[in-house]
Legacy VTK file of the C-alpha trace (Angstrom):
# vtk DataFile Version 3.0
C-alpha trace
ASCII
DATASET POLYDATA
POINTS 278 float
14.243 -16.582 33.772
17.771 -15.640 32.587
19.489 -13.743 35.524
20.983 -11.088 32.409
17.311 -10.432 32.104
16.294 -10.450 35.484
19.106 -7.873 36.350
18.292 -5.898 33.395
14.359 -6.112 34.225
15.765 -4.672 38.184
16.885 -1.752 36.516
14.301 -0.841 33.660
11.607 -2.993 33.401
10.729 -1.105 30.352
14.281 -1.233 28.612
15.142 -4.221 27.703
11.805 -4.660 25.611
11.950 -1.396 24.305
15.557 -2.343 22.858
14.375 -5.233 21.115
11.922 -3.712 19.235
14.115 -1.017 18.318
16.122 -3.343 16.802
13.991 -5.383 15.147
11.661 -2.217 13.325
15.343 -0.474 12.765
16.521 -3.915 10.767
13.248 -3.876 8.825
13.930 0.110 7.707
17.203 -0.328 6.538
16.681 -3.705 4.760
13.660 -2.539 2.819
13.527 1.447 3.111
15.480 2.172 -0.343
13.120 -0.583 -1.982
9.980 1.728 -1.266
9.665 4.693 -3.585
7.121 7.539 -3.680
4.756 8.222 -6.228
3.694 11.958 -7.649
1.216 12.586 -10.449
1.400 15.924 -12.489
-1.193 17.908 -11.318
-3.291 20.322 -13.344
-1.179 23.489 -12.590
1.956 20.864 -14.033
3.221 20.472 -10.164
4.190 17.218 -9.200
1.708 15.928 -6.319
2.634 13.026 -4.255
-0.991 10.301 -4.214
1.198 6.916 -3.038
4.105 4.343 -3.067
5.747 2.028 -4.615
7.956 -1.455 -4.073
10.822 -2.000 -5.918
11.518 -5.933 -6.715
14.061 -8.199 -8.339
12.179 -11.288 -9.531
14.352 -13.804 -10.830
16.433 -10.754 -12.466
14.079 -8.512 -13.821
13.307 -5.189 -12.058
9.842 -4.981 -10.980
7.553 -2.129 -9.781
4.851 -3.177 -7.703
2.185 -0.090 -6.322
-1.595 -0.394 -5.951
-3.880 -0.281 -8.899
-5.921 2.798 -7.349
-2.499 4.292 -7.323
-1.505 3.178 -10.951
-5.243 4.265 -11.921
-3.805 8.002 -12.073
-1.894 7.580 -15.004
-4.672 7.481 -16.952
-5.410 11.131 -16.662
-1.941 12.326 -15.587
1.499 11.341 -15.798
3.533 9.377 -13.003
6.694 9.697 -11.288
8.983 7.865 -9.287
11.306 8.983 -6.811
14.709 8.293 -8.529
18.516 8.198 -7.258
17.722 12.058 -7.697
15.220 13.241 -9.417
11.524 12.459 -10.306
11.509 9.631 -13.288
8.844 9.356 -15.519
6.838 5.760 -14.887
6.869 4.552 -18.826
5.902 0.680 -17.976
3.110 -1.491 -19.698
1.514 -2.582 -16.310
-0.988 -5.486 -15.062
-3.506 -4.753 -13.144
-6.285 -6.200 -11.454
-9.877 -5.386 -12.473
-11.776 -2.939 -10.947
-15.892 -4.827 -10.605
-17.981 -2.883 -12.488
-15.770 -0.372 -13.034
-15.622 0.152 -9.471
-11.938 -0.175 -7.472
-13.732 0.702 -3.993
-14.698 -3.329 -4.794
-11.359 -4.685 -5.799
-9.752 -6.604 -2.828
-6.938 -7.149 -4.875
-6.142 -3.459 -5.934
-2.182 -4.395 -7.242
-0.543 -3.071 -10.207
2.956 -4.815 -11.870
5.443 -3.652 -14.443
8.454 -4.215 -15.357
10.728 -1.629 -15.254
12.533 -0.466 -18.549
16.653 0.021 -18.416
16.167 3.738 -18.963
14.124 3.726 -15.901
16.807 1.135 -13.809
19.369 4.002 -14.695
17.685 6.983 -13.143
16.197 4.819 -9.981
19.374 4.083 -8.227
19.895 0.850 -5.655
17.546 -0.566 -3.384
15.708 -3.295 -5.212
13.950 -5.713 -2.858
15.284 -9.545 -3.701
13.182 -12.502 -3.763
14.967 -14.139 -0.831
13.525 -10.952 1.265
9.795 -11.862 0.384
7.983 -13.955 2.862
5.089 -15.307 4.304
3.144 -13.560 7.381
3.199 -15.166 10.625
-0.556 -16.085 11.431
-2.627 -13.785 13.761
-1.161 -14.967 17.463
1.826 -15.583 16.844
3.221 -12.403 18.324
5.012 -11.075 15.596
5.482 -7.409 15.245
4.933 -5.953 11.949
6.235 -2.608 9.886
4.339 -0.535 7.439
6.569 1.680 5.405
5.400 4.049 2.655
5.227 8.305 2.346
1.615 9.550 4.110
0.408 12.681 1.419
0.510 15.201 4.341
4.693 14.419 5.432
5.518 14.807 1.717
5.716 17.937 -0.183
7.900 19.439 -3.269
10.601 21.410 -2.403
11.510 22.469 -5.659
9.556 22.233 -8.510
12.318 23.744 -11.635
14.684 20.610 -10.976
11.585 17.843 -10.392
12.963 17.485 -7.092
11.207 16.364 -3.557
11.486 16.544 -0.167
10.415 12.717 0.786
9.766 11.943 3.823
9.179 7.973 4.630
7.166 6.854 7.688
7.123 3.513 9.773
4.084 2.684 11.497
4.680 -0.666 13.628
2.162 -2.781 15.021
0.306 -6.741 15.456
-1.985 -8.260 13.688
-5.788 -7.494 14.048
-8.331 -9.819 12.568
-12.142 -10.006 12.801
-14.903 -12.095 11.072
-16.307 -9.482 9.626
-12.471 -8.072 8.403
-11.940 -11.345 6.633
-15.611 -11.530 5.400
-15.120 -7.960 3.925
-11.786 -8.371 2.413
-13.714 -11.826 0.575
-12.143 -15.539 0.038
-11.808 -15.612 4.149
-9.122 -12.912 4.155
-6.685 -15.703 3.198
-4.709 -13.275 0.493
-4.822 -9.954 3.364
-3.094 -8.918 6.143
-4.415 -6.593 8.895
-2.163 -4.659 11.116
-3.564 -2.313 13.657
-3.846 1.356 12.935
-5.832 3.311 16.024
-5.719 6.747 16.674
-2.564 5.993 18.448
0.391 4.476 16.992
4.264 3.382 17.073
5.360 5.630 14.071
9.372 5.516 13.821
9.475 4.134 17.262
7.673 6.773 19.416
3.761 6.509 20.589
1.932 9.202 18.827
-1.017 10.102 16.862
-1.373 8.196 13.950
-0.729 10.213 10.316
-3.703 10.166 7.446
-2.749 6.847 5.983
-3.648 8.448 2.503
-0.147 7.780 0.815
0.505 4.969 2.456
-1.231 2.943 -0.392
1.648 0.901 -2.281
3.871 0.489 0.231
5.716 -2.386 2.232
4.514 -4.314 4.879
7.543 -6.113 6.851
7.122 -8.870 9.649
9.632 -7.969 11.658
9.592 -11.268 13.803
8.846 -11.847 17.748
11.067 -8.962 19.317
9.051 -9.991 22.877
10.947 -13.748 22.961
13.073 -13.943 25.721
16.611 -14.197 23.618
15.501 -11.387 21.396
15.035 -9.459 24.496
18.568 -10.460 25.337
19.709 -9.236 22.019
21.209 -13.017 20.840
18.684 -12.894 18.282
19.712 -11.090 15.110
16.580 -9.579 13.282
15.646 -11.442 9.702
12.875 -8.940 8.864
10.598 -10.319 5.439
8.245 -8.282 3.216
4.920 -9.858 2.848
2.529 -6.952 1.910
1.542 -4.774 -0.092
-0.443 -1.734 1.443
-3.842 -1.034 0.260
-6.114 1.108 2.169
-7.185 1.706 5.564
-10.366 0.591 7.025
-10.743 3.451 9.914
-14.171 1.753 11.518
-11.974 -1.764 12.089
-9.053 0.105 13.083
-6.214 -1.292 10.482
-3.929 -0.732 7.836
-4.914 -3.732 5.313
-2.448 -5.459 3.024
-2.238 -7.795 0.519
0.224 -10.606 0.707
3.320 -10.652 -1.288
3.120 -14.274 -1.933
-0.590 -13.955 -2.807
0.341 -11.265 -5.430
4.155 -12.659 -6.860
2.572 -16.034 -8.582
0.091 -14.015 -10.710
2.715 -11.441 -11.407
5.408 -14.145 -12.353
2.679 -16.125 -14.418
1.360 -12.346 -16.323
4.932 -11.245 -16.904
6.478 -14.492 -18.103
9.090 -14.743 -15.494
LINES 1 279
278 0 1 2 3 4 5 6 7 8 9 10 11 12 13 14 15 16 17 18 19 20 21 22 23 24 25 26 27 28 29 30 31 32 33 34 35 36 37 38 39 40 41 42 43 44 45 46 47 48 49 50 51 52 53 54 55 56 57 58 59 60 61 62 63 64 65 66 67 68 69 70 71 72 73 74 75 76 77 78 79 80 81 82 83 84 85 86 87 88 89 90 91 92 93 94 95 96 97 98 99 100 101 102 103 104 105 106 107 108 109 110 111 112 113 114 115 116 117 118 119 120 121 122 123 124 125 126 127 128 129 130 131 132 133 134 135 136 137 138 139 140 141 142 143 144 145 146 147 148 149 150 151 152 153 154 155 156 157 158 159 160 161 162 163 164 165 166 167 168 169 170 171 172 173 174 175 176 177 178 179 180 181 182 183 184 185 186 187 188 189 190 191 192 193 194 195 196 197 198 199 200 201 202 203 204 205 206 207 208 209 210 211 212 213 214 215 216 217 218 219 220 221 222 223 224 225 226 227 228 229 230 231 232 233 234 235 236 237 238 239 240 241 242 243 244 245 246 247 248 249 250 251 252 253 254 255 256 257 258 259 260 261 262 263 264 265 266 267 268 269 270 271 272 273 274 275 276 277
């Protein structure tokens, strides 16, 4: 063992892993945090009410937004807004979606929704667009790769002032491993080979501190970052820079297994490339 990490063990045992994953979850919020938006829906009373997230992408140049289709479902009875560079923008996109079985989205493992976005709406959204080059593929389950979930849980997100459409947003990290079953991969259908699942107990690492986990409703459309192996022995000596990816796209969570479940970016970005010509 390194005698820097020995000597730094003497003193904390605790620290010097700690620091690392600081690090590592820290790079993954700042490279991807401006790329995932809120979503609000007009409710009945006209008041905008947050139900999810959103990615934005830049695919080959076009501006992308990427959410879930249960998400995207609501603009069929109400309108949809995105959290802009400041204030709520309409979402006026032609979108594909994947089909619901029967009519029924609890079935569809899929469960994305693509558009691109319209210059009117680039204008009003601000920076922050996620770039191809940040998209990956997840490390497989053992590898011992941390991973990130970012989006805006329904209960941390209320509107703070409804006569100028603006929000108080409030986005949340959950960080955590990999957790896969049989019977996950059986559920989520084809073998789980398009999902990933990433632990989510009562108990969780939300912006770095152990502490009970939020409602995940919210969560639904958002990012899901592999953050790499801050546990390796030179990222615990901090000569590893962090090179965090997205490759997810938050779902649901399945409370009896215990998990947040996503579905791969590089699962999704081939069909949406193919339906949107790019």
């Amino acid at each position: 063992m390194n005698l820097s990490l020995l000597l730094a063990l003497a003193k904390d045992p605790r620290t010097p892993l700690r620091r690392s994953i600081h690090a590592h979850v820290d790079a993954a919020k700042a490279a991807f945090s401006a790329g995932v938006r809120s979503v609000y829906q007009a409710s009945p009373s006209g008041d905008p009410e947050q139900i999810g997230s959103c990615l934005l992408l830049d695919i080959r140049g076009e501006k992308i937004l990427l959410t879930a289709a249960h998400v995207c479902d609501h603009n069929k009875t109400a309108s949809l807004y995105i959290v802009g560079a400041e204030e709520l923008v309409l979402l006026d996109a032609d979108f594909i979606i994947t089909e619901a079985p029967k009519g029924d989205r609890l079935r569809d493992r899929g469960d994305f929704a693509a558009a691109r976005i319209s210059p009117e709406m680039i204008a009003k959204l601000g920076d922050g667009y996620i770039r191809e080059d940040q998209i990956g593929s997840p490390a497989p389950i053992g590898a011992k790769h941390l991973f990130t979930a970012l989006g805006y849980p329904n209960d941390t997100n209320a509107v703070v002032d409804e006569e100028n459409l603006r929000v108080g947003v409030a986005l949340q990290s959950h960080s955590a491993t990999r957790k896969e079953t049989p019977k996950m991969r059986r559920k989520a259908g084809h073998g789980g080979a398009a999902h990933i699942f990433i632990s989510y107990g009562s108990r969780s690492r939300i912006d770095g501190r152990k502490t009970a986990s939020l409602a995940a409703n919210g969560f639904s459309g958002g990012a899901v970052i592999d953050d790499g192996r801050p546990g390796d022995l030179q990222a615990v000596l901090g000569n590893v820079t962090p090179d965090p990816k997205l490759v997810g796209l938050i779902i649901e969570r399945w409370g009896e297994q215990g998990v947040l479940v996503a579905v791969r970016l590089d699962a999704i970005l081939p069909i949406v490339k193919a339906k949107l010509g790019l």
